[in-house]
Backbone bond lengths (Angstrom), bond angles and torsions (degrees), N, CA, C in turn:
res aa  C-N    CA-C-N  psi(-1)  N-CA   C-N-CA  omega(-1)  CA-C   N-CA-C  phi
1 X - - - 1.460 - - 1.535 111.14 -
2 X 1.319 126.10 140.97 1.175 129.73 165.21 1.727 123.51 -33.77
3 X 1.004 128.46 150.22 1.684 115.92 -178.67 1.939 93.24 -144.90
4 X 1.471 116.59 -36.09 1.223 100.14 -158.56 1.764 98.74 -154.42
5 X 1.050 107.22 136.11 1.502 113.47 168.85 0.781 128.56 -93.27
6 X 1.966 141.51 140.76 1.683 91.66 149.32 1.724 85.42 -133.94
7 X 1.256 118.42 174.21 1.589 116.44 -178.41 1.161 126.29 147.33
8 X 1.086 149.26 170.72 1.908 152.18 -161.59 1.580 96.45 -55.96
9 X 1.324 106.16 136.59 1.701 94.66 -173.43 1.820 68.33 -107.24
10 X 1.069 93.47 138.07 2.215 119.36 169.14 1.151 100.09 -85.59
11 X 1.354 125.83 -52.98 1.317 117.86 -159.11 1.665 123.85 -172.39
12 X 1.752 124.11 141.37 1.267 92.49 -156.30 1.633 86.13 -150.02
13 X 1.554 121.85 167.42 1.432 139.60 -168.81 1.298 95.36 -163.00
14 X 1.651 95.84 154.90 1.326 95.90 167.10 1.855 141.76 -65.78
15 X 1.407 82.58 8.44 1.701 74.56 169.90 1.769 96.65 -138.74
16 X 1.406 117.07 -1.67 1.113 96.37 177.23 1.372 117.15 -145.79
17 X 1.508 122.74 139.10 2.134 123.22 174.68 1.324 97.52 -113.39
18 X 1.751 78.87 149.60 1.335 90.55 172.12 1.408 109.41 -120.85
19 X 1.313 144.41 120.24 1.891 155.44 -159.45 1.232 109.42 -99.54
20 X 1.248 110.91 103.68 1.826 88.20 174.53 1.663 100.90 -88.76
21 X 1.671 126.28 139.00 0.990 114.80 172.41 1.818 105.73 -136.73
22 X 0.836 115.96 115.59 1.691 140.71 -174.51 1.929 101.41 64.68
23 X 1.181 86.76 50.45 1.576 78.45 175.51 1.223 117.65 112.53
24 X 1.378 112.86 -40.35 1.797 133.30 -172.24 1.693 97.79 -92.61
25 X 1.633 91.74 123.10 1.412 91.63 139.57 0.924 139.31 -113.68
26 X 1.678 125.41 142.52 0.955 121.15 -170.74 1.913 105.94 -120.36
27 X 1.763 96.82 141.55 1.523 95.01 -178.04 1.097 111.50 -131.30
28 X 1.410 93.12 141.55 1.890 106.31 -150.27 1.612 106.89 -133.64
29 X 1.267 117.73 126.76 1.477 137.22 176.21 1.854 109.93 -67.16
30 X 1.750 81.85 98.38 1.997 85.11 -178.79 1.752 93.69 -109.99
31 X 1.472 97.49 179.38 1.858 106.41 178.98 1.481 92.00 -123.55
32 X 0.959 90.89 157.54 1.778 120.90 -160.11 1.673 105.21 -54.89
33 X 1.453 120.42 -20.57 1.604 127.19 173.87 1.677 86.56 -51.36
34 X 1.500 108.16 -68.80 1.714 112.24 -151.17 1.716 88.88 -62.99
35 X 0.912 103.20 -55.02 1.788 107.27 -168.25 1.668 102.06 -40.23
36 X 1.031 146.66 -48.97 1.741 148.73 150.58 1.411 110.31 -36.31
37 X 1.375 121.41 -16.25 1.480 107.68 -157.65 1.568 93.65 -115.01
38 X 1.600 103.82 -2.72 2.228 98.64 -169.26 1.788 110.68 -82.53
39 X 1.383 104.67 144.60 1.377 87.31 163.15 1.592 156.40 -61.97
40 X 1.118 151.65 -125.73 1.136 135.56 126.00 1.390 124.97 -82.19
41 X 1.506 117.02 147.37 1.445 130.47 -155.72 1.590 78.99 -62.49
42 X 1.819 98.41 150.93 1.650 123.84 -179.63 2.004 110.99 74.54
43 X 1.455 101.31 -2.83 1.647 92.64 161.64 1.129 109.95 -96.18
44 X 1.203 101.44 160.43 1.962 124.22 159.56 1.453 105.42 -47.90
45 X 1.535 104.52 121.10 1.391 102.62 170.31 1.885 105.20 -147.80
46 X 1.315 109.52 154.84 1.632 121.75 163.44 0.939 146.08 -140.78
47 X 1.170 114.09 147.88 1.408 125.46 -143.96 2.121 106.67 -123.73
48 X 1.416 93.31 140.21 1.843 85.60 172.41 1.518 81.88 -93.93
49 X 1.699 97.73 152.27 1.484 96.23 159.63 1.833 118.68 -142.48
50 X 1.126 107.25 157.74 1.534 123.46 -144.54 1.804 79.03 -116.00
51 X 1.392 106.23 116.00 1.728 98.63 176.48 1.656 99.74 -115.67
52 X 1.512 100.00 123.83 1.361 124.38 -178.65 2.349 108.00 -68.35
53 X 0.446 118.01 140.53 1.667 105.30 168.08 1.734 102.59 -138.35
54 X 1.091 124.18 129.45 1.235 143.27 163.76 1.502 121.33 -121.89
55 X 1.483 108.57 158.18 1.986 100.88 179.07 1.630 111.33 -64.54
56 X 1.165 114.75 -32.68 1.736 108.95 174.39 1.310 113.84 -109.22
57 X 1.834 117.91 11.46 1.983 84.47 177.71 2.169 76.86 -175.27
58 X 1.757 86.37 142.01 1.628 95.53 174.19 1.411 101.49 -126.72
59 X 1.764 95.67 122.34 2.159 95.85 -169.40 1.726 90.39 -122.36
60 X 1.197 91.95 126.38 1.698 99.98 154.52 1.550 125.67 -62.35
61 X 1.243 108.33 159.96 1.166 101.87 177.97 1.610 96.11 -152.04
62 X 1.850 112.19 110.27 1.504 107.44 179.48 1.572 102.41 -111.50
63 X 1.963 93.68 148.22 1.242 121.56 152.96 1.681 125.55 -115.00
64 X 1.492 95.77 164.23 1.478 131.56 -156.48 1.844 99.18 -65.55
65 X 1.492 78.09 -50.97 1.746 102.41 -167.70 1.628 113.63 -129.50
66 X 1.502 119.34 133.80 1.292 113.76 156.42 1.059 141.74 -13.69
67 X 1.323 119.91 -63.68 1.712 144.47 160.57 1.467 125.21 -30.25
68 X 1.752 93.18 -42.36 1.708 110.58 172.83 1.245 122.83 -52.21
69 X 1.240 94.56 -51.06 1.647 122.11 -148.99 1.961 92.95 -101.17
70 X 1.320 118.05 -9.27 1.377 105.66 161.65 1.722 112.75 -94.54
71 X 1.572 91.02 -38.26 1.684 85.06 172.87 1.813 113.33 -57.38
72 X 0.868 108.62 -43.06 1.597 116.07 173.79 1.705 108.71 -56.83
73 X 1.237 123.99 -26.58 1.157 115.37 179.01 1.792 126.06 -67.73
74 X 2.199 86.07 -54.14 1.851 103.31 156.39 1.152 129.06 -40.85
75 X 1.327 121.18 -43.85 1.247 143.02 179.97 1.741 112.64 -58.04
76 X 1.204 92.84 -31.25 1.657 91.68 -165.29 1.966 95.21 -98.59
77 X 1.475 129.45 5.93 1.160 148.40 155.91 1.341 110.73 -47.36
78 X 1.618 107.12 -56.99 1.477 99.85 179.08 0.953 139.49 -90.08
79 X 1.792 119.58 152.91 1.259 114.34 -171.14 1.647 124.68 -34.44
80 X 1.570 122.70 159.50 1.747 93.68 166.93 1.484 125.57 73.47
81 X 1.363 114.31 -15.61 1.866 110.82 -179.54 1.556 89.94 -130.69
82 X 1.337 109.50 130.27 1.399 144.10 -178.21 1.145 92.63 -98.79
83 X 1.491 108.50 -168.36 1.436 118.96 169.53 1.713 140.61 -91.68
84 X 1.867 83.35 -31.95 1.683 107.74 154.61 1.797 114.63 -49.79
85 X 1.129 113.01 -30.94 1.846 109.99 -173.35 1.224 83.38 -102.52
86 X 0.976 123.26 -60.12 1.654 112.16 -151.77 2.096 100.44 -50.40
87 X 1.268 111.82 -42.00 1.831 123.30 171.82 1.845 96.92 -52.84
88 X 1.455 116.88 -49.80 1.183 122.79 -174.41 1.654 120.05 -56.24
89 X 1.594 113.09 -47.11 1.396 130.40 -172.89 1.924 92.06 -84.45
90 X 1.073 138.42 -21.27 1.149 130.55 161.78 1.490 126.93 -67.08
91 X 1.258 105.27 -45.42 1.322 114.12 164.57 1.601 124.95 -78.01
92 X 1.442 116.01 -10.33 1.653 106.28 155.79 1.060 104.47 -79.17
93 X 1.337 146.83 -40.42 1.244 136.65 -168.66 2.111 144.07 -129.83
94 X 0.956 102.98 114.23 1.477 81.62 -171.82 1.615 138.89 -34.43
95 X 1.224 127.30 117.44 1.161 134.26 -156.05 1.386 112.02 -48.35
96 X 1.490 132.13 -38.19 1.164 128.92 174.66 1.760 116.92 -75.88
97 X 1.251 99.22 -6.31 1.378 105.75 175.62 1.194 113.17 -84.78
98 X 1.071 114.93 -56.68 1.771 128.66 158.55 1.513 102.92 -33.92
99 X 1.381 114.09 -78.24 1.852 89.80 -161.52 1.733 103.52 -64.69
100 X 1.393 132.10 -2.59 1.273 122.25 -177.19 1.977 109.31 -74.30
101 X 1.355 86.27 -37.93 1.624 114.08 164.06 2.009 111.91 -39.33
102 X 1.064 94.32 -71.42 1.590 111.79 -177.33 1.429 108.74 -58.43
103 X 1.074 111.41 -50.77 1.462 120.08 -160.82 1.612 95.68 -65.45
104 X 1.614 112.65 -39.83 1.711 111.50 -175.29 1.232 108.82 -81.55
105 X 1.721 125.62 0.12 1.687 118.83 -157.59 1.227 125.64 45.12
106 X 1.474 115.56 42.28 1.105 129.96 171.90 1.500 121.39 -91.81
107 X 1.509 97.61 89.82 1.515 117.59 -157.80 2.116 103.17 -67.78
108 X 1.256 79.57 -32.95 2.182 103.76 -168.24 1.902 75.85 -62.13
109 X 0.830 141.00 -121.78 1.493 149.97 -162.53 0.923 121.30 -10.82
110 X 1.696 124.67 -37.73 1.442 128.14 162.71 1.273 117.55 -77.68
111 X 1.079 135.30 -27.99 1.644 136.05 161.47 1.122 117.04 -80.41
112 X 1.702 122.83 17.09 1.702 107.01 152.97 1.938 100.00 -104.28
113 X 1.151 105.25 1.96 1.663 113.14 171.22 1.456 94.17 -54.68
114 X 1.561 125.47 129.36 1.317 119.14 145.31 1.351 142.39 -43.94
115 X 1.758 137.88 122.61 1.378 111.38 -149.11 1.135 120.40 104.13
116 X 1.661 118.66 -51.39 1.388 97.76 -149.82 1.820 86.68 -117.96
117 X 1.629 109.33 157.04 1.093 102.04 -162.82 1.835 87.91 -137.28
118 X 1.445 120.83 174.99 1.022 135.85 -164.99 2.072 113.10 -45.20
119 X 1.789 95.29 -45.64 1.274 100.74 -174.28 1.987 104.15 -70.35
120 X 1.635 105.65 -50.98 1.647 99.43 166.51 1.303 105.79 -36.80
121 X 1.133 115.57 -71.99 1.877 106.22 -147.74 1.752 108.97 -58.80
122 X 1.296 108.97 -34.34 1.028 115.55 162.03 1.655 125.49 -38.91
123 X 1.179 115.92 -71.06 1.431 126.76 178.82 1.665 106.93 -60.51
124 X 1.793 119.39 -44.09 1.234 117.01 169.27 1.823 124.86 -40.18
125 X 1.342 93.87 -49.95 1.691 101.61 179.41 1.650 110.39 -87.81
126 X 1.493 141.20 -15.63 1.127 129.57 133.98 1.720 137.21 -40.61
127 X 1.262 91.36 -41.26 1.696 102.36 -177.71 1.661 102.49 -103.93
128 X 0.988 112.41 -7.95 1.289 93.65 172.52 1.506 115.60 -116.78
129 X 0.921 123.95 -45.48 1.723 137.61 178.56 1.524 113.67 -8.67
130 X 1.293 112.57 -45.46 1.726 116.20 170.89 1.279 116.12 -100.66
131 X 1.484 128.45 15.29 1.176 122.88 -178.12 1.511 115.16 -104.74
132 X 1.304 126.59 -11.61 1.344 141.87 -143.86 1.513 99.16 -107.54
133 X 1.236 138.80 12.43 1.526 146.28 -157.09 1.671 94.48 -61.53
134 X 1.915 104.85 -75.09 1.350 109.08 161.75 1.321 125.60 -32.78
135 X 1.288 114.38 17.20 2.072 100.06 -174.99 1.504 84.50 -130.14
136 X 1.390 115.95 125.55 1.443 136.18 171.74 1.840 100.02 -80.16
137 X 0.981 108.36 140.23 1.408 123.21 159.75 0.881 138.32 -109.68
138 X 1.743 128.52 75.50 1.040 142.05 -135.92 1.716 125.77 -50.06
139 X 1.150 147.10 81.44 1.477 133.63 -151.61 1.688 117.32 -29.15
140 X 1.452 86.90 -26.63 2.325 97.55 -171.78 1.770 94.76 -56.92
141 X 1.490 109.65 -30.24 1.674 109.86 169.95 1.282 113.40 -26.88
142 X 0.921 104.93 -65.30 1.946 128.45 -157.72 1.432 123.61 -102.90
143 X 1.904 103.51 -14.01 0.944 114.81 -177.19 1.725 130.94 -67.33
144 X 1.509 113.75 -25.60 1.384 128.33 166.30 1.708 107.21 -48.86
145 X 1.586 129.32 -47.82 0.978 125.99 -134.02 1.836 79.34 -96.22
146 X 0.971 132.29 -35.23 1.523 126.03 177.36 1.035 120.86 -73.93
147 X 1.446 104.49 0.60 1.628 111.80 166.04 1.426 126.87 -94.36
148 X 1.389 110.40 0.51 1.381 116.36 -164.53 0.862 126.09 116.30
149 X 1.564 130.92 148.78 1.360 130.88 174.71 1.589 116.27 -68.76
150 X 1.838 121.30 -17.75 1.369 95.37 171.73 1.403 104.91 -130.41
151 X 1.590 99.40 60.58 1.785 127.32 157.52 1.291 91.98 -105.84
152 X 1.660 122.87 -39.61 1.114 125.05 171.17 1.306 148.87 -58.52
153 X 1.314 102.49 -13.25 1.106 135.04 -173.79 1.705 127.83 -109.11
154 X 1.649 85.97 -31.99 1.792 94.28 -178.60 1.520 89.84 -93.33
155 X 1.590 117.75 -21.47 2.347 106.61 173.58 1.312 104.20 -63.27
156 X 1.552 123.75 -38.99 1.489 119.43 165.82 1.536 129.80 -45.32
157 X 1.187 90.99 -57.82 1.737 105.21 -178.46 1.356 106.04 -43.83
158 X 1.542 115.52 -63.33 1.533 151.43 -145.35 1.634 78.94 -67.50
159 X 1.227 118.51 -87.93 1.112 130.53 -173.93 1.893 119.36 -33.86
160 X 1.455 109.81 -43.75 1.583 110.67 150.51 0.882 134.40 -47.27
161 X 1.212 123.33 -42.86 1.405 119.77 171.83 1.728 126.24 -91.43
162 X 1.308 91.98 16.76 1.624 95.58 149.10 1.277 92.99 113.84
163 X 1.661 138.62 5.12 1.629 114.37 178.23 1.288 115.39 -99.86
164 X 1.465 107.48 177.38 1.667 98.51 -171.83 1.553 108.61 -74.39
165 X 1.192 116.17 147.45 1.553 109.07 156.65 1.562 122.65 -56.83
166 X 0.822 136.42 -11.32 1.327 126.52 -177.45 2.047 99.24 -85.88
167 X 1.475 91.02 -53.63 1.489 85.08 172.35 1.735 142.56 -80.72
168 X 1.062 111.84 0.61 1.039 169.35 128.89 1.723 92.03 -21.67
169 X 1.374 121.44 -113.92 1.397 136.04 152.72 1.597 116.49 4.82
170 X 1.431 106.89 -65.38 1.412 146.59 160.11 1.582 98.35 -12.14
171 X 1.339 107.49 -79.62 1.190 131.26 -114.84 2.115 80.98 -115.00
172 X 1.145 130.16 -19.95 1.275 148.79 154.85 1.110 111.26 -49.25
173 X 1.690 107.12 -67.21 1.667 106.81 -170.52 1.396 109.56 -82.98
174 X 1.108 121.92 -16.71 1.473 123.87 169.83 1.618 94.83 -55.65
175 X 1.218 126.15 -81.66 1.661 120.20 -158.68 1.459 102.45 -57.33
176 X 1.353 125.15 -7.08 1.822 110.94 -158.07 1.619 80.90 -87.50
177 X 1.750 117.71 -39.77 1.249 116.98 171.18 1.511 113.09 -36.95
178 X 1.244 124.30 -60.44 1.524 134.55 -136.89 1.895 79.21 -90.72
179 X 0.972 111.04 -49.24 2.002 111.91 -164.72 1.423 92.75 -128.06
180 X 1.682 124.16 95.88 1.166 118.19 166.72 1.715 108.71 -69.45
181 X 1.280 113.10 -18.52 1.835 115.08 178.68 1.144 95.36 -59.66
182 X 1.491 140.06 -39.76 1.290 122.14 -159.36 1.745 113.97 -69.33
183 X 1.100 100.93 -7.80 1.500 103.28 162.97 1.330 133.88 -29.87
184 X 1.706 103.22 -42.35 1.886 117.87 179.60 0.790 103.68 -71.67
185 X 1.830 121.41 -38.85 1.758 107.88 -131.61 1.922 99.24 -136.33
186 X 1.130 93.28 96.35 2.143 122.48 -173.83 1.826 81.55 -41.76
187 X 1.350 136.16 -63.89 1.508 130.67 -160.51 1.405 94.73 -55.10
188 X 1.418 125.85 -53.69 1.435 113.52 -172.76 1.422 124.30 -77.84
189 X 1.033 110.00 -22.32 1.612 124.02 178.54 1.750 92.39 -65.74
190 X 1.298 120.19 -70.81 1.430 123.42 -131.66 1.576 89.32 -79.65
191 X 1.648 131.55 -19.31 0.949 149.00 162.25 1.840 134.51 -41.95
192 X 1.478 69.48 -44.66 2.068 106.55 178.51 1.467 107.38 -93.40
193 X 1.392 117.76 -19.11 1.342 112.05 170.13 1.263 116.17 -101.63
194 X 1.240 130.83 -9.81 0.959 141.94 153.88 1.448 139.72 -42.18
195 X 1.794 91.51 -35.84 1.144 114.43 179.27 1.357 124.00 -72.35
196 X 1.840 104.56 -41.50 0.764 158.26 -147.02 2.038 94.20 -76.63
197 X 1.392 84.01 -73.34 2.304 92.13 170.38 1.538 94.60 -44.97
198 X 1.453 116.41 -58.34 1.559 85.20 -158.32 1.293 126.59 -102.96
């Protein structure tokens, strides 16, 4: 089975790339985390990939990162989550947020995930809660909120207007580096990180 791509990305959306690799393309169902992380259409890009098999149809499904594509694997453990939600509940939420989610039984956070409703999240953090040991939770998770409320505020912004959260984060602690004052003041912070992306 397929596991990993790498090759001309043709073309890309938020839920889906397409790789050409020796000729073949192949088009593969990603969630909007990986979709932030691709290059521009006609670069080299790669993908892990998770190959679905059914009696009438075999769909890929690529990630950005390892982590993704294992949380996506657990996910597809439980009763009730296919692969379509499980792509769906990835793409409401950042993956390290999610298992930070589970791990606390924080049922309220997983039921604003699209899809998933009181009885899912429920069964999600039952069946999963001790399984997730192997899944690191990256500190950059949590790290905005120990920075302040308008670190908190400019990862929001940043993140609205279309960048990844991770870089995003990035690009935060870089200026808090360069102007630890900007700590108080969200106009100068989100300003300095700004600078900072481009």
């Amino acid at each position: 089975m397929i596991a990993f791509l790498r090759g001309r990305l043709l073309s890309k959306s938020p839920n889906r790339a397409i790789v050409e690799c020796a000729g073949v393309g192949y088009d593969t169902t990603i969630s909007v985390a990986t979709f932030t992380t691709l290059p521009a259409e006609g670069a080299e890009t790669r993908l892990h990939i998770y190959t679905h098999v059914r009696e009438d149809q075999i769909a890929l499904f690529g990630f950005a990162e390892p982590q993704e594509k294992r949380l996506f694997e657990k996910l597809l453990t439980i009763s009730g989550i296919g692969p379509k939600l499980a792509i769906t509940v990835l793409s409401g939420i950042d993956a390290s947020r999610l298992v930070a989610a589970i791990r606390a039984s924080d049922h309220a956070t997983l039921t604003h995930i699209p899809g998933i409703g009181k009885k899912t999240a429920e069964r999600v953090v039952l069946e999963l809660k001790d399984k997730l040991d192997d899944m690191a939770v990256e500190p950059s998770a949590t790290a905005a909120s120990s920075m302040g409320p308008a670190a908190d505020d400019a990862l929001s912004a940043l993140v609205n207007l279309g960048y990844a959260r991770p870089t995003a984060l990035r690009a935060i602690e870089t200026a808090l580096a360069k102007q630890p004052e900007a700590a108080e003041d969200f106009e100068v912070l989100f300003r300095a990180a700004m600078t900072t992306i481009r």
